[in-house]
Wavefront OBJ file of the C-alpha trace (Angstrom):
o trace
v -98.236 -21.370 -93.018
v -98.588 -18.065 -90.983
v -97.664 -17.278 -88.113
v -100.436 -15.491 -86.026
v -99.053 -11.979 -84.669
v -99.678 -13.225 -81.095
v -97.024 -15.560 -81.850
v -94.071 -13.517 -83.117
v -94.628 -9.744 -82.722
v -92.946 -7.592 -85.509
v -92.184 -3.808 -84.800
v -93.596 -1.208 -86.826
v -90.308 -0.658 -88.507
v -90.328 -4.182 -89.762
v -87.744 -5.505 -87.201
v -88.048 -8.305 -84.980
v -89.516 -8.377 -81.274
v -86.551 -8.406 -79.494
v -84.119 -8.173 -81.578
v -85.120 -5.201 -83.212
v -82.731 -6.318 -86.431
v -84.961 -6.180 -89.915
v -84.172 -8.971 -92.614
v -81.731 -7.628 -94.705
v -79.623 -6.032 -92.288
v -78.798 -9.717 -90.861
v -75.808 -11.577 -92.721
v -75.530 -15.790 -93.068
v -72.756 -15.502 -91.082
v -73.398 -14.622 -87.299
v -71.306 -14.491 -84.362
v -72.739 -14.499 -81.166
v -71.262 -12.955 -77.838
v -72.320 -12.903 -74.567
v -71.171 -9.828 -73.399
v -72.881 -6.483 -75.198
v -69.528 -4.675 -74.553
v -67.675 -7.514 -76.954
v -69.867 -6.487 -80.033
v -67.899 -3.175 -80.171
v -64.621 -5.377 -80.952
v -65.867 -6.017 -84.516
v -66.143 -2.150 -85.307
v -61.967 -2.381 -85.437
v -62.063 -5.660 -87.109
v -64.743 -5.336 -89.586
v -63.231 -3.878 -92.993
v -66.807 -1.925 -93.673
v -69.425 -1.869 -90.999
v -72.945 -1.617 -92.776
v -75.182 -1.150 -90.041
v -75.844 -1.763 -86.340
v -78.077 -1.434 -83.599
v -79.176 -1.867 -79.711
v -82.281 -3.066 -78.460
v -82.067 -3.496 -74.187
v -78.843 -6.396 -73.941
v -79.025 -7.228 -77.825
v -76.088 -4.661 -79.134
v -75.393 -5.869 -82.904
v -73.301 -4.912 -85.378
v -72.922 -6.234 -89.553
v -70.320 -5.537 -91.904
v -67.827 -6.888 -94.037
v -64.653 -8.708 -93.695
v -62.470 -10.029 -96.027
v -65.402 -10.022 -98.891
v -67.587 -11.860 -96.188
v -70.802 -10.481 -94.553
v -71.180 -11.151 -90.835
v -73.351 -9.920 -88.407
v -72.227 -9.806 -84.467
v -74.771 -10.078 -81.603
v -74.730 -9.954 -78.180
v -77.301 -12.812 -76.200
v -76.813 -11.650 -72.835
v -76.882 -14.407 -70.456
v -78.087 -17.537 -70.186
v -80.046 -20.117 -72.096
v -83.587 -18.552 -71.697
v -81.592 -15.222 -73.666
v -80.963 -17.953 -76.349
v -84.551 -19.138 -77.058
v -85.056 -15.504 -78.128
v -82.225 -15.197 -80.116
v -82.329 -18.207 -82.003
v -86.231 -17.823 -82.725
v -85.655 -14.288 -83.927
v -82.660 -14.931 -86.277
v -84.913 -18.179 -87.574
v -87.474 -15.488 -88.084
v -85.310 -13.240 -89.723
v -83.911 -16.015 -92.081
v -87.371 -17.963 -92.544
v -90.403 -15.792 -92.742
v -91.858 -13.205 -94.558
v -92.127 -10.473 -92.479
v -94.048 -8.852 -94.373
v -97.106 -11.297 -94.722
v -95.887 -13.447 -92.067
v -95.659 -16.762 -93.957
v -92.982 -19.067 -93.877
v -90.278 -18.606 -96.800
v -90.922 -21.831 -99.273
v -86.954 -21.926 -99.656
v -85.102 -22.642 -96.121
v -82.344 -20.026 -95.709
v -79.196 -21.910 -93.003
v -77.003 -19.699 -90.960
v -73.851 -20.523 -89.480
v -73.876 -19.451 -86.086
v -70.493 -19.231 -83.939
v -71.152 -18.475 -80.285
v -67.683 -16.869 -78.588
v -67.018 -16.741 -74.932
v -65.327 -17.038 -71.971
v -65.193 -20.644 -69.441
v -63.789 -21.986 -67.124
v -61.859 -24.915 -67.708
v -62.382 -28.309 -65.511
v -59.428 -30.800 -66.678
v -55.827 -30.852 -65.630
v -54.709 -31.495 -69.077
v -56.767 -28.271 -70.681
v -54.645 -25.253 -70.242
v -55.722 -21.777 -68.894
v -56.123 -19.558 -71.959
v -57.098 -22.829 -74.820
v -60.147 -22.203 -77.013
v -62.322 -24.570 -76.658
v -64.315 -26.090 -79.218
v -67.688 -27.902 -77.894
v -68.146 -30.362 -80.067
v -70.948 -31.490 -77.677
v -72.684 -29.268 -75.529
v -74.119 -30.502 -72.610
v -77.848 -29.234 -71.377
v -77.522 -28.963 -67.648
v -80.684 -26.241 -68.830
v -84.261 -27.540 -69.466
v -85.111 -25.237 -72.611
v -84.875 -27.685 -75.108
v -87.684 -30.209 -73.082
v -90.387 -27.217 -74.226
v -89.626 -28.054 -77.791
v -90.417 -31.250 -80.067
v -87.578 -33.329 -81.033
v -85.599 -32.863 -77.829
v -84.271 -36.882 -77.884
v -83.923 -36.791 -81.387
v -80.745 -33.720 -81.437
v -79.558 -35.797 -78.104
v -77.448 -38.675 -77.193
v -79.348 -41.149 -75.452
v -76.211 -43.220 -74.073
v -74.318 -40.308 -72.644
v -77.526 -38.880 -71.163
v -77.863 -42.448 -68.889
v -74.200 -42.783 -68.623
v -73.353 -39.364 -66.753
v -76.962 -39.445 -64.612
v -76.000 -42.561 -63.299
v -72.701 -41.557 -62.487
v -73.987 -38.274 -60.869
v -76.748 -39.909 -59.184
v -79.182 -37.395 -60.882
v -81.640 -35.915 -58.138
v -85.480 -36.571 -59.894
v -85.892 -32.821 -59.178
v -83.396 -31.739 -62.059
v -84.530 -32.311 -65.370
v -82.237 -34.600 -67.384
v -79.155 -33.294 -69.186
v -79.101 -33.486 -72.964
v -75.702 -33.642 -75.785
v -76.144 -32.352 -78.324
v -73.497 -31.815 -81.192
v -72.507 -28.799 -82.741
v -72.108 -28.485 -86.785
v -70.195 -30.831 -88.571
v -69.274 -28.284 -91.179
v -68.328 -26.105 -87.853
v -66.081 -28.556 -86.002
v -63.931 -28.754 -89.139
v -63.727 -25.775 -89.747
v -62.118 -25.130 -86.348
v -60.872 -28.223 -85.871
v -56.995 -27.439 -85.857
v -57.234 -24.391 -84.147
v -58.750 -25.051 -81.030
v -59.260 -27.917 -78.056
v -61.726 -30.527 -78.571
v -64.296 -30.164 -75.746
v -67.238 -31.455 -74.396
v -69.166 -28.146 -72.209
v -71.403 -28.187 -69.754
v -74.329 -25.210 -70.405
v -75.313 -24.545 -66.771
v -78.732 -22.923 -65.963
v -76.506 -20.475 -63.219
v -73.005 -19.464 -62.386
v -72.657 -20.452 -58.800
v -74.903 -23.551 -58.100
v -75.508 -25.071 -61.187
v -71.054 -24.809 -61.793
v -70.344 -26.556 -58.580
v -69.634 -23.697 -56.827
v -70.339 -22.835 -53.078
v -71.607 -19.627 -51.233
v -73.937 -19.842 -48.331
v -76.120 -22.429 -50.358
v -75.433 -25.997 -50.185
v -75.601 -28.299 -53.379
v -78.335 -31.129 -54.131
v -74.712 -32.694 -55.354
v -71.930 -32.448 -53.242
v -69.546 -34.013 -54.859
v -70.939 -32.725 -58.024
v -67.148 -31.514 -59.412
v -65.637 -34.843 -58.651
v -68.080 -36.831 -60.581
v -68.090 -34.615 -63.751
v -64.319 -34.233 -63.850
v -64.384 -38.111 -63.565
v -66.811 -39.070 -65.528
v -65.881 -40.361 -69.236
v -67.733 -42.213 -72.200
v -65.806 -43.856 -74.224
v -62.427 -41.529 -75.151
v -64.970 -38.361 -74.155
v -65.090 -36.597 -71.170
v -66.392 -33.133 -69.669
v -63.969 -30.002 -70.496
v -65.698 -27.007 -69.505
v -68.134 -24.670 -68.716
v -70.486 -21.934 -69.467
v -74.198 -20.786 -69.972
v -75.058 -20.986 -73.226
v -73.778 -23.215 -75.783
v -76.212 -25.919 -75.252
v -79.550 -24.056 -76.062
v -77.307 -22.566 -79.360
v -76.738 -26.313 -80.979
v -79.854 -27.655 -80.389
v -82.094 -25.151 -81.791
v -79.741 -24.743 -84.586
v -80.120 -28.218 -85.069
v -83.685 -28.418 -84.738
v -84.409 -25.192 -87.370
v -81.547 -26.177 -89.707
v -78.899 -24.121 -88.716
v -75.250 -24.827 -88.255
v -73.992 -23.305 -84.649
v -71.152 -23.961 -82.562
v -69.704 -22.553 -79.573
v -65.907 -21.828 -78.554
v -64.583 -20.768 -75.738
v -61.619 -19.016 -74.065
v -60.842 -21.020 -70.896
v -60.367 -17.803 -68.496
v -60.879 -20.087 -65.155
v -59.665 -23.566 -64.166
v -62.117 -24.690 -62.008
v -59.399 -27.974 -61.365
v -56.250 -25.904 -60.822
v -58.369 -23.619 -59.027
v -56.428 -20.564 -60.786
v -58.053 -17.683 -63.398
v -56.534 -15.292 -65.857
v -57.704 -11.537 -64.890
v -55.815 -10.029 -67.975
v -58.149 -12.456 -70.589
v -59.170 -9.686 -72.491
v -56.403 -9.860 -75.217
v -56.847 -13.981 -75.065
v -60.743 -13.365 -76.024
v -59.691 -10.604 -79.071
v -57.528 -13.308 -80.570
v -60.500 -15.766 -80.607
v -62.385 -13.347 -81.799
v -59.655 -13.012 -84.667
v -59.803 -16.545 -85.005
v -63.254 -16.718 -85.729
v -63.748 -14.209 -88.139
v -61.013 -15.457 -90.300
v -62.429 -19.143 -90.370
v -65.497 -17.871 -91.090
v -64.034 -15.732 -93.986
v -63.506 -19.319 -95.556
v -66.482 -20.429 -95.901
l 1 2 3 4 5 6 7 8 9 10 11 12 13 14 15 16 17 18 19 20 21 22 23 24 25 26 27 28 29 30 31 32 33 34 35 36 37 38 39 40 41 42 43 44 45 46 47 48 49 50 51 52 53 54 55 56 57 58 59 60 61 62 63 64 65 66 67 68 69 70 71 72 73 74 75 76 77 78 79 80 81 82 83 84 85 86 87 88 89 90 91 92 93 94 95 96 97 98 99 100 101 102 103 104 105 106 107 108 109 110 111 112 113 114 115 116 117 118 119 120 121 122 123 124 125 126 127 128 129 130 131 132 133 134 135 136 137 138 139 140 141 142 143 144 145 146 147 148 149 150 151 152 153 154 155 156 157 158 159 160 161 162 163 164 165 166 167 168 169 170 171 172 173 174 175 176 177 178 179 180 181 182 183 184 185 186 187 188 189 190 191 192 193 194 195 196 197 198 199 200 201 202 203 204 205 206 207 208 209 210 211 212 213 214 215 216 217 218 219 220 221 222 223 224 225 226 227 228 229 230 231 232 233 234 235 236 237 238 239 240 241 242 243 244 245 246 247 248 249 250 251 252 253 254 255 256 257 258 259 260 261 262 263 264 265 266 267 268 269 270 271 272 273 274 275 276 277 278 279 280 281 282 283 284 285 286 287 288 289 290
């Protein structure tokens, strides 16, 4: 199959679109950060850095650590950041770039996304890293794609709209799970969590300016809501849109988090910045193991 240039554009160079990152220069390993400013954090953690590059908010960096390649990359923010990403490192991993077909031999990353949230339970302490072992798609992105229900769980989906009384005019949240080979990998280390990816920081999180909400009592419902032994954790703005094109493309992603706010306790940790190097630390040793 080939993929027509109107469809993915490769530079002259023989980089991606976007991205502007070339095949080889991306390891199986990526980490994926928000904030282009966090990429430079590798440089002093990396034992070799191979080569790097910036392209308008994507600022990436690969080397080596501990024997392991990895590649960090900054998103930017937001899911619709993600739908580039995630097609481009796809692209990188799964087509010829050259002759634009798609590689007969499927090539899986493991994809960590690290940031910051804000936490929404009493019992999940300012400063935890969170693991999202579900993200929840308060975003539409994954609606444009086939396979949407498939990489989402129907019963949670109609347990938390009900409870929310869902306006028609949103489109319906999706759960999807992160990597099985990824939660247990991190599994001791950090908080299990279930994280809300919200299409905005104000709004979409609850939060009140000179705009009213569609749901008013939109924090009370979440905090209270619960499925079983699950229940919401946290949130931030991208984690959703990571897991379920990773799981739609044949990836394994996951996203952890460094709970810098608590939305509940309605206190925040200014000083995170050491907090969000350890997890970085964290990371990058687990995925030294695999």
């Amino acid at each position: 199959m080939r993929i027509p240039e109107s469809e993915l554009i490769i530079n002259s160079d023989g980089s991606v679109f976007h991205l502007h990152i070339r095949p080889e220069q991306i390891a199986d390993k990526v980490v994926l950060v928000g904030d282009p400013g966090r990429v430079e954090m590798f440089r002093g953690i990396f034992d070799a850095v191979e080569c790097e590059g910036v392209s308008r908010e994507f600022v990436w960096i690969t080397g080596t650590y501990r024997g392991k390649r990895i590649t960090a990359l900054s998103t930017g923010i937001g899911t619709d950041n993600i739908d580039i990403v995630m097609t481009e490192l796809d692209a990188l991993a799964n087509i010829d770039c050259s002759t634009r077909e798609v590689k007969p031999v499927h090539r899986s990353l493991s994809i960590v996304r690290v940031g910051t949230c804000g936490a929404i339970q009493p019992d999940v302490p300012l400063g935890s890293y969170i693991l999202s072992h579900y993200s929840v798609g308060f975003d539409s992105l994954m609606g444009w794609y086939a396979g949407r229900d498939s990489i989402s769980d129907a019963g949670m989906e109609e347990s938390l709209m009900r409870h929310m009384k869902w306006p028609a005019a949103l489109s319906r949240p999706y759960f999807v799970k992160a990597s099985e080979k990824l939660i247990d990998l991190f599994s001791g280390s950090t908080v299990r969590g279930m994280t809300i990816s919200a299409p905005g920081f104000y709004g979409p999180q609850g939060r009140v300016v000179r705009q009213k909400l569609a749901m008013p009592d939109m924090m009370q419902d979440i905090e209270s809501w619960r499925y079983g032994d699950w229940k919401i954790t946290n949130f931030e703005m991208e984690g959703s849109a990571i897991s379920g094109m990773a799981a739609n493309l044949g990836h394994d992603a996951a996203t952890v988090c460094c709970a810098i706010a608590h939305r509940y306790l309605r206190d925040a940790d200014t000083d995170y910045k050491p907090r969000v190097l350890g997890l970085v630390a964290l990371v990058m040793d687990k995925l030294s193991e695999i």
